[in-house]
C-alpha positions as CSV (number, residue, x, y, z in Angstrom):
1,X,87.1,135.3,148.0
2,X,84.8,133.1,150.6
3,X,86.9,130.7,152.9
4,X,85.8,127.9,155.0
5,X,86.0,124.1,155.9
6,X,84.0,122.3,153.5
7,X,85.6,120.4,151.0
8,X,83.5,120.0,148.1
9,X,84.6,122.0,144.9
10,X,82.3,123.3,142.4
11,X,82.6,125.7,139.6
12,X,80.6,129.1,139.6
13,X,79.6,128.8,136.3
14,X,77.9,126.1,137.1
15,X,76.7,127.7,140.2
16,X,75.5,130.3,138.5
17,X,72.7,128.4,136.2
18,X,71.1,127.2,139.6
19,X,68.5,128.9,141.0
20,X,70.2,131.8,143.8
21,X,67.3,130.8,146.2
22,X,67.4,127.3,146.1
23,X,69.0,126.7,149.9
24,X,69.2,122.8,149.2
25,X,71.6,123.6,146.2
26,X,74.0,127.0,148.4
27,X,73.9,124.4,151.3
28,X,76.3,121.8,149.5
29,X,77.9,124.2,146.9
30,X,81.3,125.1,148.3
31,X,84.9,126.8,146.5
32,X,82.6,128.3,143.7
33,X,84.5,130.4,142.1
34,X,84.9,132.7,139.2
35,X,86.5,135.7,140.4
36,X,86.2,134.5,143.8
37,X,86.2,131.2,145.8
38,X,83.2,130.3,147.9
39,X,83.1,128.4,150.9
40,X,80.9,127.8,153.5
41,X,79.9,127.1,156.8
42,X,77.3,127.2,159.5
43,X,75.5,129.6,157.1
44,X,77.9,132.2,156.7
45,X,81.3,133.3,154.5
46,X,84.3,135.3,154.7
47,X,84.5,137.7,152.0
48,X,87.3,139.2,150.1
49,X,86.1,142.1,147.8
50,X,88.1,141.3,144.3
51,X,86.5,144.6,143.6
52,X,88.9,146.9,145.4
53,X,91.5,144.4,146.2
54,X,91.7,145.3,149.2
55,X,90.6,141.8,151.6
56,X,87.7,142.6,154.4
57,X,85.9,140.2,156.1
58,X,82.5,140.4,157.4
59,X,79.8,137.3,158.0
60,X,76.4,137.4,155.0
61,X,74.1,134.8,155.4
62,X,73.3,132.1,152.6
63,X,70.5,134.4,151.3
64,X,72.9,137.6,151.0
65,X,76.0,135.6,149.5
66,X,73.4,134.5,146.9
67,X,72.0,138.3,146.1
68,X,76.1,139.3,146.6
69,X,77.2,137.2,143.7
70,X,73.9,137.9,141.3
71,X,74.7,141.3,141.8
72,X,78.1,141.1,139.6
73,X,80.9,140.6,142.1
74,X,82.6,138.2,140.4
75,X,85.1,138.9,138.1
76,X,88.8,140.6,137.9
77,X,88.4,144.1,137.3
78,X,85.6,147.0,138.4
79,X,82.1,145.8,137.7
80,X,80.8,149.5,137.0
81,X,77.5,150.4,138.1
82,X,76.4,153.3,136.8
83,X,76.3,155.2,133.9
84,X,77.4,158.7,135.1
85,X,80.3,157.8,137.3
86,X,83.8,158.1,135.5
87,X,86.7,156.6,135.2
88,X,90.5,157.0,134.4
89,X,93.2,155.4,132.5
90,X,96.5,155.9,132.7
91,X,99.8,154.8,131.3
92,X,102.3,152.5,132.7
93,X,104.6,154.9,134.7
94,X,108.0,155.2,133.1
95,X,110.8,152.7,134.5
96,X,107.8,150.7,136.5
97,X,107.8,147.1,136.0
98,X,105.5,145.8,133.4
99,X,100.7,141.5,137.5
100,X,99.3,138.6,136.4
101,X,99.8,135.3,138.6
102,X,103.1,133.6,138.0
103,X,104.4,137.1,136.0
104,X,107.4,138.5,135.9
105,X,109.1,141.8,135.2
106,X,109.0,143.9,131.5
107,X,109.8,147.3,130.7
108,X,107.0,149.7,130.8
109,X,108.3,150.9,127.3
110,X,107.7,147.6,125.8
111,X,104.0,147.3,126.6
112,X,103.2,151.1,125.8
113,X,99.4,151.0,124.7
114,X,98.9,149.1,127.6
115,X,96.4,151.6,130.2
116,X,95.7,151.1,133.8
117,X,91.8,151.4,133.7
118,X,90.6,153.3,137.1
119,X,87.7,153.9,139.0
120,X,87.0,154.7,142.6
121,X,89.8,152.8,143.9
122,X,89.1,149.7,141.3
123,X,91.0,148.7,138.3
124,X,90.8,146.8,135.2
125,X,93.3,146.7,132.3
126,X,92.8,148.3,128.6
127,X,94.8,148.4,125.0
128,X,94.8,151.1,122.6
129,X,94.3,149.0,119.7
130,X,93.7,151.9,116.9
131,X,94.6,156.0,117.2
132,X,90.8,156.4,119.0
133,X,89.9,152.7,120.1
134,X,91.1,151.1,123.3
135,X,89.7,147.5,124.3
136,X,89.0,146.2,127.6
137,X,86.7,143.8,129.0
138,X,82.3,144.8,128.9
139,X,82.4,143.6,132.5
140,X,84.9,146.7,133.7
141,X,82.2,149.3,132.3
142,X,78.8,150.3,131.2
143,X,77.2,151.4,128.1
144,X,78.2,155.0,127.4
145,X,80.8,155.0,130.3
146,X,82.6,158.3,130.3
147,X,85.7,158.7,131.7
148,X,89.5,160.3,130.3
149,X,92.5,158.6,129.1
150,X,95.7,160.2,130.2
151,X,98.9,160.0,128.6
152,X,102.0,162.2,128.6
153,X,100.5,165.1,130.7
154,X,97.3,164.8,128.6
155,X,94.0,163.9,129.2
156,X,91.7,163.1,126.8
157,X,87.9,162.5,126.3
158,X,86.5,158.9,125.9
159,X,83.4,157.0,125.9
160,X,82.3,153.0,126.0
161,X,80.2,150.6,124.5
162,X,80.1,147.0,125.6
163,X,79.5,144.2,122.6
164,X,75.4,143.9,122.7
165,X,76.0,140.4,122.5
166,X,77.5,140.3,125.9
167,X,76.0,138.4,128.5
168,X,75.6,138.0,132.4
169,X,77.5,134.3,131.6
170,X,80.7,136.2,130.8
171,X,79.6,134.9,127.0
172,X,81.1,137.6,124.7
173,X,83.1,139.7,127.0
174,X,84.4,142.5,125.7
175,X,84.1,146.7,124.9
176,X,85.1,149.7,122.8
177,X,85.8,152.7,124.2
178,X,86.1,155.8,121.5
179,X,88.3,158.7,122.6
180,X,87.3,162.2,121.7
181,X,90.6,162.6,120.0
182,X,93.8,160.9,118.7
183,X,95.9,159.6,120.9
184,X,99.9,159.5,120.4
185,X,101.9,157.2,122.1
186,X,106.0,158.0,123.1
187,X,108.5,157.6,120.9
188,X,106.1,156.8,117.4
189,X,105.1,153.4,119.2
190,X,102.4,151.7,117.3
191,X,98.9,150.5,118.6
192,X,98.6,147.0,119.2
193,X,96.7,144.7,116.4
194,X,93.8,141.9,116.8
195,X,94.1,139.2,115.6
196,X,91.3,138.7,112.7
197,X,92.2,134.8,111.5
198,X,89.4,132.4,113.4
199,X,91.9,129.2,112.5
200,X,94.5,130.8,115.1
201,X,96.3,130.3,117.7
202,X,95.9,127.2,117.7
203,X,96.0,125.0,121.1
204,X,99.6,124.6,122.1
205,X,100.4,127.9,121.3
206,X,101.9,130.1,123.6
207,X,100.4,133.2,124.9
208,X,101.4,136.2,126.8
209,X,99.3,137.8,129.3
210,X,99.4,141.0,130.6
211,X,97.8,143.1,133.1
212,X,97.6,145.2,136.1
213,X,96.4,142.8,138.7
214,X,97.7,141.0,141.4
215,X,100.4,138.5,140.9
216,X,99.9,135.7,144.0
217,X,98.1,132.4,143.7
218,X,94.8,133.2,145.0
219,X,94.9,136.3,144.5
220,X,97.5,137.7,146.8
221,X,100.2,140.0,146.1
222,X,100.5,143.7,145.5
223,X,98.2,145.3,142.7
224,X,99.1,148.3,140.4
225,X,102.1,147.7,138.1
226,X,102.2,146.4,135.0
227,X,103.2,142.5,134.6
228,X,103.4,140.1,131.9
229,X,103.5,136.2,132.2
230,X,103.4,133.0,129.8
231,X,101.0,130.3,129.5
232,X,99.9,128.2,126.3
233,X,96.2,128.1,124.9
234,X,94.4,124.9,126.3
235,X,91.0,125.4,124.4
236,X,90.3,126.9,121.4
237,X,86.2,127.8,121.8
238,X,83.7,129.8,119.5
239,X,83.6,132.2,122.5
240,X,86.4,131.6,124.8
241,X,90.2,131.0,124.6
242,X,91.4,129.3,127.4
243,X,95.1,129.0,128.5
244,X,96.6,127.1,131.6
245,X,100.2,126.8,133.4
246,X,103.1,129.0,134.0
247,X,100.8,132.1,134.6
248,X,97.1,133.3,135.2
249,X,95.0,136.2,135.4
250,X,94.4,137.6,138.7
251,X,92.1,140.6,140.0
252,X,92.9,143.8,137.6
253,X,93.7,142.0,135.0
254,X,90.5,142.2,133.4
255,X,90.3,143.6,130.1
256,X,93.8,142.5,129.9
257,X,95.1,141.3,125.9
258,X,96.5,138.3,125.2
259,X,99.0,138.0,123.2
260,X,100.6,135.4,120.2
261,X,103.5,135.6,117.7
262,X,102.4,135.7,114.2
263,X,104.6,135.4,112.0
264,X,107.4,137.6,113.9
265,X,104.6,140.0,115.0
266,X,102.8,139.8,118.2
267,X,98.7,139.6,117.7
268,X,95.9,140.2,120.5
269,X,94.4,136.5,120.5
270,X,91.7,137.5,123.0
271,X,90.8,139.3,126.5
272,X,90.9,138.6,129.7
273,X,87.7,137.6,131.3
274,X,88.1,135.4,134.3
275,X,90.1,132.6,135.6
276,X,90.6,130.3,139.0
277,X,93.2,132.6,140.8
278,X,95.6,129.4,139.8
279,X,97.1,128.3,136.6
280,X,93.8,128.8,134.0
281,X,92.6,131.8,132.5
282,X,89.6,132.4,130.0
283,X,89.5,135.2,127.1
284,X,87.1,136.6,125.0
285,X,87.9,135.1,121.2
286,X,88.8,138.2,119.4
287,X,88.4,136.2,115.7
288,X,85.1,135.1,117.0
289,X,82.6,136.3,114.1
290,X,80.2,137.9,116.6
291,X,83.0,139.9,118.6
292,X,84.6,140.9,115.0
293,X,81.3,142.0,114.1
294,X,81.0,144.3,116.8
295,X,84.0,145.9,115.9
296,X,83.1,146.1,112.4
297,X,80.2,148.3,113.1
298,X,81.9,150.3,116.2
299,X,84.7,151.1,113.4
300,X,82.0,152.3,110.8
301,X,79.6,154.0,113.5
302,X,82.2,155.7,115.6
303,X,84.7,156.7,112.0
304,X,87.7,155.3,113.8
305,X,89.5,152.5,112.0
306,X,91.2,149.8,114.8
């Protein structure tokens, strides 16, 4: 998060297609935002890391803000560098609530292949979605991430692929991560199911979101428990779903699902990707040809059905 006094609002996105060194454009540009707000003055910010979550201030001049956000440091969840360094996921701790802005409280039993994803102090969110395949977002990992899953006093093996199709733009957000072995969750609970029908939800419908982030407006509010809040689709995009009011993603949340009733049975419609620390949140389309493509061929490569 950048603070300061100006008061002109623009989104990062568009931001982001203007060239980083061009000072005439940084000078004016002011609340950008994507997974943090930007705002400047006399040449320098205040930054808040939505990396760790933890807030820290220190001053970067217009030329460092600009290499700050190129360099990924701009979305909910851990942006993961490199290759070799590992990461954990864990289950929702039994009895704990079940953050997302505007959330309230569910039983951790309810949402049980819902993972806190880990990594050096930074977290996204992830579903087990078959008995080998958990989903999460492509910006909270790297190709071949390794890392464990833990559940029940067990750890097991896994490894990550993001969609190939996945771009810098957020375009096409989301990864596969294959564990070495099946994974069984308490009490016979199932895996959760995607949703495969491109005609649905439809915009009006209402969502659930759910996640392990922060539950404040702007991005305030403690971090680490599972939450779960409503909201109703907005936009209905080739790429993105977009929902708006009553709750919103927040950092952590990344890699999130989001959930719709079909037919009695609840369906992942998408995952989250970013949002405005406010009322509007953006998710990968799961039905989107390309994204169910990718999991076509994961599913055939990897010899685990999701």
């Amino acid at each position: 998060m950048f603070q300061c006094s100006m008061g002109a609002n623009v989104s990062l996105r568009t931001w982001l297609r203007a060239s980083y060194s061009s000072k005439a454009r940084l000078s004016w540009m002011c609340s950008a935002y994507l997974g943090q707000w930007l705002r400047l003055w006399s040449g320098h910010c205040t930054v808040v890391d939505s990396h760790s979550m933890h807030f820290s201030s220190r001053n970067l001049s217009r030329t460092s803000l600009a290499i700050a956000l190129a360099s990924g440091a701009i979305f909910f969840g851990a942006s993961i560098s490199s290759a070799e360094e590992r990461f954990t996921m864990v289950e929702a701790e039994a009895g704990s609530d079940v953050q997302v802005i505007g959330a309230t409280p569910a039983a951790a039993g309810d949402w049980p292949a819902t993972f806190r994803f880990s990594h050096g102090g930074k977290f996204c969110t992830s579903t087990l979605v078959g008995e080998r395949a958990i989903l999460t977002a492509a910006h909270c990992v790297d190709n071949n991430q390794s890392g464990v899953i833990k559940i029940a006093g067990k750890s097991t093996s896994v490894q990550c692929l993001r969609n190939p199709k996945y771009q810098d733009n957020n375009h096409y957000d989301v990864a596969l991560c294959l564990a070495a072995a099946r994974i069984t969750l308490p009490n016979g609970a199932r895996y959760e199911t995607l949703n495969s029908d491109s005609g649905s939800p439809q915009v009006g419908t209402d969502v659930t979101l759910l996640g392990f982030g922060c539950r404040s407006a702007g991005g305030g509010g403690p971090s680490g428990a599972l939450y779960q809040g409503q909201a109703q689709l907005a936009l209905s995009e080739f790429v993105y779903l977009r929902a708006r009011g009553g709750a919103a993603v927040c950092f952590g949340d990344s890699g999130g699902a989001t959930y719709f009733d079909a037919g009695g049975n609840r369906r992942i419609a998408g995952v989250a990707s970013q949002g405005d620390l406010q009322n509007v949140t953006w998710f990968t389309n799961i039905a989107n040809p390309a994204v169910a493509s990718f999991f076509k061929t994961w599913s055939l490569a990897n010899g685990s059905t999701i």
